[in-house]
PDB file of N, CA, C and O in Angstrom:
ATOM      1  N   UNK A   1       0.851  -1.165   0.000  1.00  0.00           N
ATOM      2  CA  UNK A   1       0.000   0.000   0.000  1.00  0.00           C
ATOM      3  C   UNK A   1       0.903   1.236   0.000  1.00  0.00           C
ATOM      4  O   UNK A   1       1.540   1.347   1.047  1.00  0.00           O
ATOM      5  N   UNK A   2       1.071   1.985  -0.713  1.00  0.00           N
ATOM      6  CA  UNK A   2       1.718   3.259  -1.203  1.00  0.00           C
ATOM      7  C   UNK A   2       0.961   4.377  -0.995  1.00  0.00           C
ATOM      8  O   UNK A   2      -0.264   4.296  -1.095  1.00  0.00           O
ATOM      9  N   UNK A   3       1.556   5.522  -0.691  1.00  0.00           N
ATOM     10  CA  UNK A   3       1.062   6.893  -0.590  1.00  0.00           C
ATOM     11  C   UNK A   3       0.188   7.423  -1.942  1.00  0.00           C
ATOM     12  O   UNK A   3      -0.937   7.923  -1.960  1.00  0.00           O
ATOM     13  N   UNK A   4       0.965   7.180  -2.895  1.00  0.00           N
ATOM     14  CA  UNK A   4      -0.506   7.463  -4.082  1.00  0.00           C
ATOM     15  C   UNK A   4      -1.915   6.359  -3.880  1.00  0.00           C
ATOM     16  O   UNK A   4      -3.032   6.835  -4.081  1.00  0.00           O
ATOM     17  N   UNK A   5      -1.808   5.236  -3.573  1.00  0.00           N
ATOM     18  CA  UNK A   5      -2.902   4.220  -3.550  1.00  0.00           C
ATOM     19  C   UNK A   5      -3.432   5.314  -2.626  1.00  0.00           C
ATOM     20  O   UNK A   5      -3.884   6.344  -3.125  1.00  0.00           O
ATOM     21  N   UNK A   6      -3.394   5.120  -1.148  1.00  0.00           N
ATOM     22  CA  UNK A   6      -4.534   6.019  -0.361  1.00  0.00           C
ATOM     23  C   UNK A   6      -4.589   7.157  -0.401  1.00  0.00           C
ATOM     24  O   UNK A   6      -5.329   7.604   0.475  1.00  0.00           O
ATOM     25  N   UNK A   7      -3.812   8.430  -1.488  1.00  0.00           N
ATOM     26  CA  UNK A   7      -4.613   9.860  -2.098  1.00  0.00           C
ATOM     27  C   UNK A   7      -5.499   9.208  -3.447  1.00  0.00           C
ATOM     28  O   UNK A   7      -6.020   9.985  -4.248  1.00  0.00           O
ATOM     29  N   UNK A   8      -5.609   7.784  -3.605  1.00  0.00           N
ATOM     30  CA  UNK A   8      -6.357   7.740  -4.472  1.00  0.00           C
ATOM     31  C   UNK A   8      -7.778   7.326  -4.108  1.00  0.00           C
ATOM     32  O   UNK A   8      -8.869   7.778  -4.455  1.00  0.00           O
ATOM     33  N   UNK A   9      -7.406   6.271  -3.258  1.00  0.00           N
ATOM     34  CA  UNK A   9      -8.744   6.036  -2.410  1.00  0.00           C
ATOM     35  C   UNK A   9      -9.477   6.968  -1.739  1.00  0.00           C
ATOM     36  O   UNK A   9     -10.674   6.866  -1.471  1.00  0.00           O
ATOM     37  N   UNK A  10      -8.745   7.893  -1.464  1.00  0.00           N
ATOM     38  CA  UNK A  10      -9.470   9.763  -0.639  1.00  0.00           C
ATOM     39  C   UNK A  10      -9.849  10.005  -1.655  1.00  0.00           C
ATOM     40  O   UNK A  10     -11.021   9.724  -1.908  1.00  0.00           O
ATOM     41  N   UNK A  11      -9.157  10.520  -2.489  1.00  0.00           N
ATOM     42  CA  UNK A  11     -10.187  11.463  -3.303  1.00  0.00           C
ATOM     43  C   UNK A  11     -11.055  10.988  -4.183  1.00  0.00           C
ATOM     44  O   UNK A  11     -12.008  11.660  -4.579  1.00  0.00           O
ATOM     45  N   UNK A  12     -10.750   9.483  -4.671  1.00  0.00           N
ATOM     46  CA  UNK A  12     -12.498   8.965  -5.011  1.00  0.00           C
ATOM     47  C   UNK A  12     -13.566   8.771  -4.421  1.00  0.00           C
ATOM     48  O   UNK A  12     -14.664   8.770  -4.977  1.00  0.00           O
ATOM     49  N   UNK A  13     -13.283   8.506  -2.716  1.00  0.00           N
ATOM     50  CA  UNK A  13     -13.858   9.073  -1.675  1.00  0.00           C
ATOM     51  C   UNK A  13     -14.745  10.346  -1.289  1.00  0.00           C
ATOM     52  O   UNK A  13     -15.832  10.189  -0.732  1.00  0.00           O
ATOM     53  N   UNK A  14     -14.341  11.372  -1.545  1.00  0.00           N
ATOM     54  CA  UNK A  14     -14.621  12.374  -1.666  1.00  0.00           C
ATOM     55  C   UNK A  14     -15.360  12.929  -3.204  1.00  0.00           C
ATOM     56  O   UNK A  14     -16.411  13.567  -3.246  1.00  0.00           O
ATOM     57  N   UNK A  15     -14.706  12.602  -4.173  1.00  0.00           N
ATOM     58  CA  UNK A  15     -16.026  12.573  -5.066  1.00  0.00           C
ATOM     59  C   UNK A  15     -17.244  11.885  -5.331  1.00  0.00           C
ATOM     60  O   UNK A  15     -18.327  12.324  -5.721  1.00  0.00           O
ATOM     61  N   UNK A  16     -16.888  10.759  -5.060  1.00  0.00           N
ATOM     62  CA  UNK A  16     -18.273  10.379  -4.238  1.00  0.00           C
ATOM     63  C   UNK A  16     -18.945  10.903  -3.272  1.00  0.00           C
ATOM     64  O   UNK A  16     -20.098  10.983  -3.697  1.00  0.00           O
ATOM     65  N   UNK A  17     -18.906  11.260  -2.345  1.00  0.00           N
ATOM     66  CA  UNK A  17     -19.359  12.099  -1.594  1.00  0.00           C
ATOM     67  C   UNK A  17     -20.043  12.976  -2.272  1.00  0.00           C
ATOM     68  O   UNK A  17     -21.257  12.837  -2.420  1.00  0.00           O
ATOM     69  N   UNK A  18     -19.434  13.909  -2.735  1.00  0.00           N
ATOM     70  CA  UNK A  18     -19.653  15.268  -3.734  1.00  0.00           C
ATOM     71  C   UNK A  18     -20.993  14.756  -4.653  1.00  0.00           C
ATOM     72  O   UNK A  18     -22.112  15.105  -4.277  1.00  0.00           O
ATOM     73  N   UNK A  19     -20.865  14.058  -5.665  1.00  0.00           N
ATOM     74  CA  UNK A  19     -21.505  13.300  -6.045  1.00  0.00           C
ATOM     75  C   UNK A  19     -22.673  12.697  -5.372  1.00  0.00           C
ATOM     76  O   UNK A  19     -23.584  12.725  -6.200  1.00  0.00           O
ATOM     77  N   UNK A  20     -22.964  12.326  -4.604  1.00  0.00           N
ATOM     78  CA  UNK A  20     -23.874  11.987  -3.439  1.00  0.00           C
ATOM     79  C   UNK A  20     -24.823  13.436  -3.028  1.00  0.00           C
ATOM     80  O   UNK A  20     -25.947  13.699  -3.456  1.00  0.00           O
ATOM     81  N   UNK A  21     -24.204  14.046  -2.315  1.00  0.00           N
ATOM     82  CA  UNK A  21     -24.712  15.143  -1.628  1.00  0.00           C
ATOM     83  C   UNK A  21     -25.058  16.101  -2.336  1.00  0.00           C
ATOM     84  O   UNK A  21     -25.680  17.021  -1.805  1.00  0.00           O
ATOM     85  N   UNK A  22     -24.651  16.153  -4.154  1.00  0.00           N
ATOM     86  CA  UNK A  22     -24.720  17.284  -4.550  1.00  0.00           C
ATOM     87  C   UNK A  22     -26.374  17.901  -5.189  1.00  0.00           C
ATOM     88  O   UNK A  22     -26.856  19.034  -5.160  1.00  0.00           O
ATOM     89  N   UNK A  23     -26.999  16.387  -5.827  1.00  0.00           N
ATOM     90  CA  UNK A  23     -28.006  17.024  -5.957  1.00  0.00           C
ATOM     91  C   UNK A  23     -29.147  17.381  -4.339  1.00  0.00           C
ATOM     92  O   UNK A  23     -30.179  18.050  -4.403  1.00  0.00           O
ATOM     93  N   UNK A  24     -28.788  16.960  -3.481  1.00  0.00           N
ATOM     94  CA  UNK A  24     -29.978  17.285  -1.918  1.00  0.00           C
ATOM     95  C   UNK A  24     -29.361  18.729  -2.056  1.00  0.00           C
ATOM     96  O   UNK A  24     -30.049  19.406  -2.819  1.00  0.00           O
ATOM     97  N   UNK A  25     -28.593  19.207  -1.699  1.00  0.00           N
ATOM     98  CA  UNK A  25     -27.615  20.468  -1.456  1.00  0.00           C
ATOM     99  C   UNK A  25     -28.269  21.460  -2.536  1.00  0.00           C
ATOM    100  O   UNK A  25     -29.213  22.174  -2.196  1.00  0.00           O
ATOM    101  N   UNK A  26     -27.857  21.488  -3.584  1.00  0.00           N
ATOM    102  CA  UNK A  26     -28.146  21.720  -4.815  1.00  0.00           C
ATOM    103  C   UNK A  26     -29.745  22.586  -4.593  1.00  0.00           C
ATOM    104  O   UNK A  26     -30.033  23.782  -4.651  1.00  0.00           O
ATOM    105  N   UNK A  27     -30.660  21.199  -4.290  1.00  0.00           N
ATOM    106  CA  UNK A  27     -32.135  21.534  -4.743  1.00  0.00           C
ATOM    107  C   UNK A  27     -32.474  22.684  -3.326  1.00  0.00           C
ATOM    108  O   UNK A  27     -33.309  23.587  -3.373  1.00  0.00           O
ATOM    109  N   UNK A  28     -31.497  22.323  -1.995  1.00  0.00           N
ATOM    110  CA  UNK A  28     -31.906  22.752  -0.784  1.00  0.00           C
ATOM    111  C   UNK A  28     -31.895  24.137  -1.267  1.00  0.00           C
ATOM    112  O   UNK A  28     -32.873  24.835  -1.536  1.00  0.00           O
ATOM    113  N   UNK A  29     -30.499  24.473  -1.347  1.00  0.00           N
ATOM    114  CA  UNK A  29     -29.400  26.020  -1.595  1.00  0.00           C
ATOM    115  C   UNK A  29     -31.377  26.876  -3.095  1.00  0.00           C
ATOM    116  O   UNK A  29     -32.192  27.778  -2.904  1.00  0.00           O
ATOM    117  N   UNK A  30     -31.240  26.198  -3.902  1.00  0.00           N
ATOM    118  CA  UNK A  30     -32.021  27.164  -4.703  1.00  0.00           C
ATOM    119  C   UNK A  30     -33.604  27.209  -3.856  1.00  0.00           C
ATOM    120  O   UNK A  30     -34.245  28.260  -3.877  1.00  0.00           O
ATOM    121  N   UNK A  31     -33.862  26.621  -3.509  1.00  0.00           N
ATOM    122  CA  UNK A  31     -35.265  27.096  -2.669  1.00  0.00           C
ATOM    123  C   UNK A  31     -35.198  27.781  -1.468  1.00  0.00           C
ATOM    124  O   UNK A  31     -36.054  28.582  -1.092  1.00  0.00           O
ATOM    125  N   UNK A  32     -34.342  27.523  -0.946  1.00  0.00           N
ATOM    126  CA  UNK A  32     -33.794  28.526   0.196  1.00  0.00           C
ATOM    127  C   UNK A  32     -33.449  30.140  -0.423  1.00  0.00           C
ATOM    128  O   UNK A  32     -33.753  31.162   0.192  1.00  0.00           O
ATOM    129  N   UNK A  33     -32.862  30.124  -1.558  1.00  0.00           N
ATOM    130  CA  UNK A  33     -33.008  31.447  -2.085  1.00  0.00           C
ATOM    131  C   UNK A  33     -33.744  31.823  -2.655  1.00  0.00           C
ATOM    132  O   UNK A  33     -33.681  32.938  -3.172  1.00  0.00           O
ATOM    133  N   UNK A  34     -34.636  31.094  -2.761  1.00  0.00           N
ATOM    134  CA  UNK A  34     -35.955  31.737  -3.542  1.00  0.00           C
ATOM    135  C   UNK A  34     -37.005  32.248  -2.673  1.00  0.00           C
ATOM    136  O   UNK A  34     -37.605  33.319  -2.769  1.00  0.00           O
ATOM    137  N   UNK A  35     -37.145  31.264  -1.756  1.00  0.00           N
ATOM    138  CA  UNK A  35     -38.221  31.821  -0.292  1.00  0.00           C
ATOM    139  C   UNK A  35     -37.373  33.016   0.326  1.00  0.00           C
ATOM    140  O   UNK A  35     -38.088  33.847   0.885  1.00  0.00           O
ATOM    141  N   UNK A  36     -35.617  33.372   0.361  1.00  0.00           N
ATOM    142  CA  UNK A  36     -35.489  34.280   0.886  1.00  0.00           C
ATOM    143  C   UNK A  36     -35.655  35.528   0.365  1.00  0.00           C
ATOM    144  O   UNK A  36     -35.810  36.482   1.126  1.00  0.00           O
ATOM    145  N   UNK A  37     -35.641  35.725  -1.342  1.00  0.00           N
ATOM    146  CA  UNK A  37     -36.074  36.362  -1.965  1.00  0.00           C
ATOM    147  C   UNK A  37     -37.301  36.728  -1.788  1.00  0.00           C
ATOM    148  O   UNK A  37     -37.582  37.919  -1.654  1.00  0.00           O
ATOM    149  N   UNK A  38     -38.110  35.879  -1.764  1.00  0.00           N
ATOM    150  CA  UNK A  38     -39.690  36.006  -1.443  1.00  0.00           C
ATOM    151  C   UNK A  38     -39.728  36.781  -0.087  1.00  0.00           C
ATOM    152  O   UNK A  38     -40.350  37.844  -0.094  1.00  0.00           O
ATOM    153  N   UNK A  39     -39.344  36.517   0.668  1.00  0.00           N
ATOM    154  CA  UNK A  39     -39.168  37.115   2.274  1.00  0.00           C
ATOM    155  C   UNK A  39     -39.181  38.465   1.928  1.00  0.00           C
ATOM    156  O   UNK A  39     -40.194  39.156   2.044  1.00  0.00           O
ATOM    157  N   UNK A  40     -37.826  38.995   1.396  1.00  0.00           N
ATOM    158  CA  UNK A  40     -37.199  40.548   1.382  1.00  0.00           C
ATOM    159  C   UNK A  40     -38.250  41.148   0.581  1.00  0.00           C
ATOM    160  O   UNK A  40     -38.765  42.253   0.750  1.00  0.00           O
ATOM    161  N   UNK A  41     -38.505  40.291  -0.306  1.00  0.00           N
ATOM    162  CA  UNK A  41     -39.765  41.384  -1.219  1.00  0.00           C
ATOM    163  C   UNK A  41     -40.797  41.249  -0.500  1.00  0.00           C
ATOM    164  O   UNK A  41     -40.470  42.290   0.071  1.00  0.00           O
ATOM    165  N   UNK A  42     -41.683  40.976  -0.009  1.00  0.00           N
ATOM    166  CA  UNK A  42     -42.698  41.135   1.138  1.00  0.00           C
ATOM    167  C   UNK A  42     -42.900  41.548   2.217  1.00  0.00           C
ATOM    168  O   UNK A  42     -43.927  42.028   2.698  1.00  0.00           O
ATOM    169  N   UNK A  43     -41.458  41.297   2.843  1.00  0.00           N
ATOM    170  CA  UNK A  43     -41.002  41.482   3.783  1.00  0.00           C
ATOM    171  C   UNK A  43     -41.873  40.956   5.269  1.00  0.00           C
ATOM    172  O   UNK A  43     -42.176  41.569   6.293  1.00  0.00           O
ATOM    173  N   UNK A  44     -42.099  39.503   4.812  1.00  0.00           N
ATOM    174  CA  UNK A  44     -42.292  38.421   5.712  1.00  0.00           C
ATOM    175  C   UNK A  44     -41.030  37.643   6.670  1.00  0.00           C
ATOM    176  O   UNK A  44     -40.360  36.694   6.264  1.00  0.00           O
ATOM    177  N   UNK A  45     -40.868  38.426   8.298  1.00  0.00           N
ATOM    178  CA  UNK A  45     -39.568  37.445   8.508  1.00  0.00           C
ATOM    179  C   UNK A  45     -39.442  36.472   9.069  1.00  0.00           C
ATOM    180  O   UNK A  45     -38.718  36.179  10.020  1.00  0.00           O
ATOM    181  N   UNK A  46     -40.341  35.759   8.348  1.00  0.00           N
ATOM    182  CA  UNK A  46     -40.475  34.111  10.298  1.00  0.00           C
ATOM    183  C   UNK A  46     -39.696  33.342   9.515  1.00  0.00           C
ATOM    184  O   UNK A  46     -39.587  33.124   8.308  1.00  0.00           O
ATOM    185  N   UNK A  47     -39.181  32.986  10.518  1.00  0.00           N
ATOM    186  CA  UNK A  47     -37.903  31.999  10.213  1.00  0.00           C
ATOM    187  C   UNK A  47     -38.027  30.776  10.119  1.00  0.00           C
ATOM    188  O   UNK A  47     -37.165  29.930   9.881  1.00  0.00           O
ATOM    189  N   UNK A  48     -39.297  30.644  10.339  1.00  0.00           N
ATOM    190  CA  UNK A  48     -39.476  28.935   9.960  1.00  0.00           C
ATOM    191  C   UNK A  48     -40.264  28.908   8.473  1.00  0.00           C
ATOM    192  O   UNK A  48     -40.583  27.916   7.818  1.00  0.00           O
ATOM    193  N   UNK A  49     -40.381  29.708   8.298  1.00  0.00           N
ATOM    194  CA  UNK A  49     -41.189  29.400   6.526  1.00  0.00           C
ATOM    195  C   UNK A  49     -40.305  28.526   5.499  1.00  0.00           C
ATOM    196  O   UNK A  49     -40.762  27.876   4.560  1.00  0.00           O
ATOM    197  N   UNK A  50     -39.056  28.631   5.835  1.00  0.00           N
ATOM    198  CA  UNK A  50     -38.029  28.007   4.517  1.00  0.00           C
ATOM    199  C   UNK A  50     -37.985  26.847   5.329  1.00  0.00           C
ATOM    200  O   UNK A  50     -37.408  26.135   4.507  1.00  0.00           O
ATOM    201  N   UNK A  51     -38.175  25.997   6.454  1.00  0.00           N
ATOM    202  CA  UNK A  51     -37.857  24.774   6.313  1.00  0.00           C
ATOM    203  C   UNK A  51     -39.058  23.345   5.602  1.00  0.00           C
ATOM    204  O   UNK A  51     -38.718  22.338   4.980  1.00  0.00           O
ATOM    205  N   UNK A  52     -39.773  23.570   5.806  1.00  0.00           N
ATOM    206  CA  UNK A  52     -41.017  22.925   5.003  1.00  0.00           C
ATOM    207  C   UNK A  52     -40.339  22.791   3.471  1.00  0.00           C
ATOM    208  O   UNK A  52     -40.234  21.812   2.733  1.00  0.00           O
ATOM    209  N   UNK A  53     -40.095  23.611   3.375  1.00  0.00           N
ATOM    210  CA  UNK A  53     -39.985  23.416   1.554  1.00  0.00           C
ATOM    211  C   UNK A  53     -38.171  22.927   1.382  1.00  0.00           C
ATOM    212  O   UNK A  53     -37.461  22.365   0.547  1.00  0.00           O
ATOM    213  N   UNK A  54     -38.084  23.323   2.242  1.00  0.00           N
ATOM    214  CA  UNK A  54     -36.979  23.017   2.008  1.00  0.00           C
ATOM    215  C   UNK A  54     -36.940  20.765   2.606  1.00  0.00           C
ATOM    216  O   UNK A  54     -36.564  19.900   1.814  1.00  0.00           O
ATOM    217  N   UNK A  55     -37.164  20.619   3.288  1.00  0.00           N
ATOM    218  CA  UNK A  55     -37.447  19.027   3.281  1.00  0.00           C
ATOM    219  C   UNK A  55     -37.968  19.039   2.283  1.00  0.00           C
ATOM    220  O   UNK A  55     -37.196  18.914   1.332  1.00  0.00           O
ATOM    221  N   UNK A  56     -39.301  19.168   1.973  1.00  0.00           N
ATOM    222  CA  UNK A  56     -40.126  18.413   0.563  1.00  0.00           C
ATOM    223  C   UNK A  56     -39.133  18.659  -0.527  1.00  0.00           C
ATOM    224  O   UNK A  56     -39.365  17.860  -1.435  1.00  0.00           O
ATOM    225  N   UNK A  57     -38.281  19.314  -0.765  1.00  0.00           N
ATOM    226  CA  UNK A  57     -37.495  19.218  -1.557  1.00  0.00           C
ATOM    227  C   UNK A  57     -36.591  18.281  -1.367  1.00  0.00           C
ATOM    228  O   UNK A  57     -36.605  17.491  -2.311  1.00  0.00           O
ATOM    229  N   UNK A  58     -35.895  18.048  -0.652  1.00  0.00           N
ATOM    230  CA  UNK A  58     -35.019  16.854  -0.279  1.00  0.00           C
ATOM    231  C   UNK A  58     -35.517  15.931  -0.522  1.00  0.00           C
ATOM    232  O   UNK A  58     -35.068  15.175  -1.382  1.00  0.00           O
ATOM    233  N   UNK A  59     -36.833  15.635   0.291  1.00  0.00           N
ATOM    234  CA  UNK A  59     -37.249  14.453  -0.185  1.00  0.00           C
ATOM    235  C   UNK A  59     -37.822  13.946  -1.476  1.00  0.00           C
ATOM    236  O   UNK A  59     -37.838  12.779  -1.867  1.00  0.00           O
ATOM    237  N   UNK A  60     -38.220  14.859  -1.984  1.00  0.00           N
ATOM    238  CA  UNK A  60     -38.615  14.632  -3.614  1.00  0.00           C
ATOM    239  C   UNK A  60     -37.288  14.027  -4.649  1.00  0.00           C
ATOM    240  O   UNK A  60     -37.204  13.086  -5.439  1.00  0.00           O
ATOM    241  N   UNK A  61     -36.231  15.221  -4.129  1.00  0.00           N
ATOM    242  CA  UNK A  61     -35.031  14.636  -4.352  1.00  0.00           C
ATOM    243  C   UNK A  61     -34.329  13.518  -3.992  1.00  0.00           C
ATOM    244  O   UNK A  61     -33.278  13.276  -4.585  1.00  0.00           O
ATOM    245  N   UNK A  62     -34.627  12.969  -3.334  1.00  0.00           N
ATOM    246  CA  UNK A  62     -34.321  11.171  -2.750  1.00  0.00           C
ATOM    247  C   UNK A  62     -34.999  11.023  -4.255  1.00  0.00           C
ATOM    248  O   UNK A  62     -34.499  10.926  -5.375  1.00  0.00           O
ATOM    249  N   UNK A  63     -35.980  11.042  -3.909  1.00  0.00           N
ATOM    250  CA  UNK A  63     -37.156  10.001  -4.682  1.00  0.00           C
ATOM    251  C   UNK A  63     -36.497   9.677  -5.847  1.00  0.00           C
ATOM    252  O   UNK A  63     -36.198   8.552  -6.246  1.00  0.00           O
ATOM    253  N   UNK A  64     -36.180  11.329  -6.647  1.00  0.00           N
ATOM    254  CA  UNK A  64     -35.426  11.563  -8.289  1.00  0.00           C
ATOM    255  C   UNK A  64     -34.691  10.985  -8.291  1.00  0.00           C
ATOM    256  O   UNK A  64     -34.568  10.154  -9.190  1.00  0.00           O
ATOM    257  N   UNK A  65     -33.751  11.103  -7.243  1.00  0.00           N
ATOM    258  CA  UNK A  65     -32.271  10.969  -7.831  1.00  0.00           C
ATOM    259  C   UNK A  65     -31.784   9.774  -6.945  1.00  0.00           C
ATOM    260  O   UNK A  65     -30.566   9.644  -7.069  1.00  0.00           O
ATOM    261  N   UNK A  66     -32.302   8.919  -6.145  1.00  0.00           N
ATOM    262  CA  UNK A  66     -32.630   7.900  -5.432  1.00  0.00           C
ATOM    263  C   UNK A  66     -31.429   6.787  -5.679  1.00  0.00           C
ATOM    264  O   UNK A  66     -30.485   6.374  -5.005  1.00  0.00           O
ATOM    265  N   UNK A  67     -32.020   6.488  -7.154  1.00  0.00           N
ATOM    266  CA  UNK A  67     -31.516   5.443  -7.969  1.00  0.00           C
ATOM    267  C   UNK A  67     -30.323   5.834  -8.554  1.00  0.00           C
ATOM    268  O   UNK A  67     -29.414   5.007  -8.637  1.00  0.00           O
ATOM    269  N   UNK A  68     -30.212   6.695  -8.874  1.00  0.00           N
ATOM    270  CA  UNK A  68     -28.756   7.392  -9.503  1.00  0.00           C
ATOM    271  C   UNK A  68     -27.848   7.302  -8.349  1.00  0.00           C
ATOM    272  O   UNK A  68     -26.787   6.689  -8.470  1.00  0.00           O
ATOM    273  N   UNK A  69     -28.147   7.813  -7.343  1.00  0.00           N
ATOM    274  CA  UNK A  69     -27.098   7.718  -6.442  1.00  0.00           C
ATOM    275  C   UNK A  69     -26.745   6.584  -5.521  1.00  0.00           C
ATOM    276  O   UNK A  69     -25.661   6.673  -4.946  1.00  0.00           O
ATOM    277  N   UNK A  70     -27.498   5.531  -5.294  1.00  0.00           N
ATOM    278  CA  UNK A  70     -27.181   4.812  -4.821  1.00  0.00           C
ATOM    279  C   UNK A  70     -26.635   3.627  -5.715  1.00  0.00           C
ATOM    280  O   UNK A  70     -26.051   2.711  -5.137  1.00  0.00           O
ATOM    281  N   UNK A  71     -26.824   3.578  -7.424  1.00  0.00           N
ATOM    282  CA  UNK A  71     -25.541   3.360  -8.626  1.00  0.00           C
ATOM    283  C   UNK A  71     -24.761   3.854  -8.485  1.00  0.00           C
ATOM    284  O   UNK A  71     -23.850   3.403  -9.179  1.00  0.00           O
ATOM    285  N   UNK A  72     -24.357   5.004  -7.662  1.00  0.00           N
ATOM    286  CA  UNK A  72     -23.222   5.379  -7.538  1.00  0.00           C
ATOM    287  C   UNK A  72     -22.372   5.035  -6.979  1.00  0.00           C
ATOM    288  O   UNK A  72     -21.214   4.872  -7.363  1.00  0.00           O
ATOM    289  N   UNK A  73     -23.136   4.764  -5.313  1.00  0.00           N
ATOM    290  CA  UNK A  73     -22.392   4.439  -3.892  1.00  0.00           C
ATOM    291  C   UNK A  73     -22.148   2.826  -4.329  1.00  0.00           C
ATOM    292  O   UNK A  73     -21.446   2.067  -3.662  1.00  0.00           O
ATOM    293  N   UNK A  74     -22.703   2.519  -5.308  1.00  0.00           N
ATOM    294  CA  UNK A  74     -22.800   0.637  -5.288  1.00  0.00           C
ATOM    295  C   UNK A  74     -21.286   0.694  -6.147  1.00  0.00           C
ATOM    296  O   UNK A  74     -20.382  -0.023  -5.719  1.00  0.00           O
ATOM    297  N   UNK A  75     -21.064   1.448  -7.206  1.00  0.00           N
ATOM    298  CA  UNK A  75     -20.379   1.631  -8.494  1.00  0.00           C
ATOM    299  C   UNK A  75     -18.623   1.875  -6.822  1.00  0.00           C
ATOM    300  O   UNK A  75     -17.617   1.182  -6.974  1.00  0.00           O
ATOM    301  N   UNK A  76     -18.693   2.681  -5.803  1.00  0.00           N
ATOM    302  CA  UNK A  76     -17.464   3.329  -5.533  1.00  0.00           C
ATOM    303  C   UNK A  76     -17.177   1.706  -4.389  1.00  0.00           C
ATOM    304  O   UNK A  76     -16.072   1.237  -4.116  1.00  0.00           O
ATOM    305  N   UNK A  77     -18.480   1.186  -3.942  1.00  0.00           N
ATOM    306  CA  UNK A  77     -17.946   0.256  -3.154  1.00  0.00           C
ATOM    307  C   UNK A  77     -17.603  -1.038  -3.952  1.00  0.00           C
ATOM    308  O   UNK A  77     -17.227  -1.917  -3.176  1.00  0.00           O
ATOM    309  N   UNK A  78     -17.611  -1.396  -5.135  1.00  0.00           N
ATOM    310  CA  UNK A  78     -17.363  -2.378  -5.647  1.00  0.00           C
ATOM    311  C   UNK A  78     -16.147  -2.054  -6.194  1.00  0.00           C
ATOM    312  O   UNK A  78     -15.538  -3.059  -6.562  1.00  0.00           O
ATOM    313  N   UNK A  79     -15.713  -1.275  -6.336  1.00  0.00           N
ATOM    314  CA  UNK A  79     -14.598  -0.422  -6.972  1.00  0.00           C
ATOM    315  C   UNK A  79     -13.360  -1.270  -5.640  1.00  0.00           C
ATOM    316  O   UNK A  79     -12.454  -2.097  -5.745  1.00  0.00           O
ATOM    317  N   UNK A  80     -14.072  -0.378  -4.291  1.00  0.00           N
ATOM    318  CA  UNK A  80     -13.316  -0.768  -3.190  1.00  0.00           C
ATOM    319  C   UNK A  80     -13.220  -1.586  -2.799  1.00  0.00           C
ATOM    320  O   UNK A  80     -12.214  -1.386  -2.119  1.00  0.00           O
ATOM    321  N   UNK A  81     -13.557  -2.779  -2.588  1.00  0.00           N
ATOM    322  CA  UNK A  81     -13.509  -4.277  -2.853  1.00  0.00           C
ATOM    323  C   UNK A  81     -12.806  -4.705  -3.402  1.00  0.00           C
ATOM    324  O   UNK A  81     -11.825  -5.409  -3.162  1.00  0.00           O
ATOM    325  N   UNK A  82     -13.303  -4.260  -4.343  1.00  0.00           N
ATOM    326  CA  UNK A  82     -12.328  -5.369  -6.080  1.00  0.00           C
ATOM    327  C   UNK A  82     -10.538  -4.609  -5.156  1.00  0.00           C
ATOM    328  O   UNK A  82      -9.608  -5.413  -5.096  1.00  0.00           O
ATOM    329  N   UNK A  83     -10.294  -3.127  -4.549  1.00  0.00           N
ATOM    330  CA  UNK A  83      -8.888  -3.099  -4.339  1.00  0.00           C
ATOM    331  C   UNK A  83      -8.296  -4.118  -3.268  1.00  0.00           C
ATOM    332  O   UNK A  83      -7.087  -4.331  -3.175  1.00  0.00           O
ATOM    333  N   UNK A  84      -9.110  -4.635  -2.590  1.00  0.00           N
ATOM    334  CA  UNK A  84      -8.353  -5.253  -1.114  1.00  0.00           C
ATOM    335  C   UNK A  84      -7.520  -5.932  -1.585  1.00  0.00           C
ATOM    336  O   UNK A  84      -6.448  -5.858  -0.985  1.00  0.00           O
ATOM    337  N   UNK A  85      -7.549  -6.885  -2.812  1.00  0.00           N
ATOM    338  CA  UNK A  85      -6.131  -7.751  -2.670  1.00  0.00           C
ATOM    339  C   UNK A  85      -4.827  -7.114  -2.958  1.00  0.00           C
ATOM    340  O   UNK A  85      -3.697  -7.490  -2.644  1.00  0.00           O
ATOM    341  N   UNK A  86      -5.264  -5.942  -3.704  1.00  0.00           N
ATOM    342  CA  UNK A  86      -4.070  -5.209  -3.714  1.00  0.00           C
ATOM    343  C   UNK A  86      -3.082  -4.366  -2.523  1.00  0.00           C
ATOM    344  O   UNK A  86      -1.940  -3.913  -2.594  1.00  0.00           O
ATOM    345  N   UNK A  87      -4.052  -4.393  -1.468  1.00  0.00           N
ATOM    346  CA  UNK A  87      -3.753  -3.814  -0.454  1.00  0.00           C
ATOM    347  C   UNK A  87      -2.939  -4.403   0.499  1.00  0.00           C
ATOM    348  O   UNK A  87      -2.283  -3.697   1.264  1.00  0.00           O
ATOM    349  N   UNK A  88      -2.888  -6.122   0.563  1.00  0.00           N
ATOM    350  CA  UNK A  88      -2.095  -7.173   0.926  1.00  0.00           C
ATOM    351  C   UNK A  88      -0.710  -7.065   0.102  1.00  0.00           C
ATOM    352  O   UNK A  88       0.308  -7.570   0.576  1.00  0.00           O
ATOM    353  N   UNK A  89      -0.696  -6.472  -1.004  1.00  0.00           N
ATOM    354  CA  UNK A  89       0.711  -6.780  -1.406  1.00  0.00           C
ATOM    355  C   UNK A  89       2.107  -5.980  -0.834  1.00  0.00           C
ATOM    356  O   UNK A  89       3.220  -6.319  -1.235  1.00  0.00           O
TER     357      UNK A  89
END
């Protein structure tokens, strides 16, 4: 096991991750600025109005992107597997 093998295993690590989190994040970040937009122009300030939408968005987003991402997480752990014997040498 060599110093490039585990900056390689990190940072496919981490794009996965990225990859993972990006569309929940993604859908959270633009509805959150849109209700805060909505806020300033009305000038409504309760602070709980953006979390409601902001879950149903998440979760809608599971739903979408559900399957994509968990091809993903399946795609990085089989990846990591298939390395262990190399990791014995």
């Amino acid at each position: 096991m060599t110093q490039d093998f585990i900056i390689y295993l990190g940072r496919e690590a981490v794009y996965a991750i990225l990859l993972l989190s990006g569309p929940l994040l993604g859908g959270s970040l633009l509805v959150g600025l849109l209700i805060s937009i909505f806020q300033a122009t009305t000038q409504i300030q309760e602070q709980t109005l953006t979390f409601v939408p902001k879950i149903v968005v998440v979760f809608i987003s599971l739903v979408i992107f559900g399957p994509w991402m968990l091809n993903i997480l399946l795609v990085f752990t089989q990846n990591l597997f298939s390395t262990i014997p190399q990791l014995m040498l």
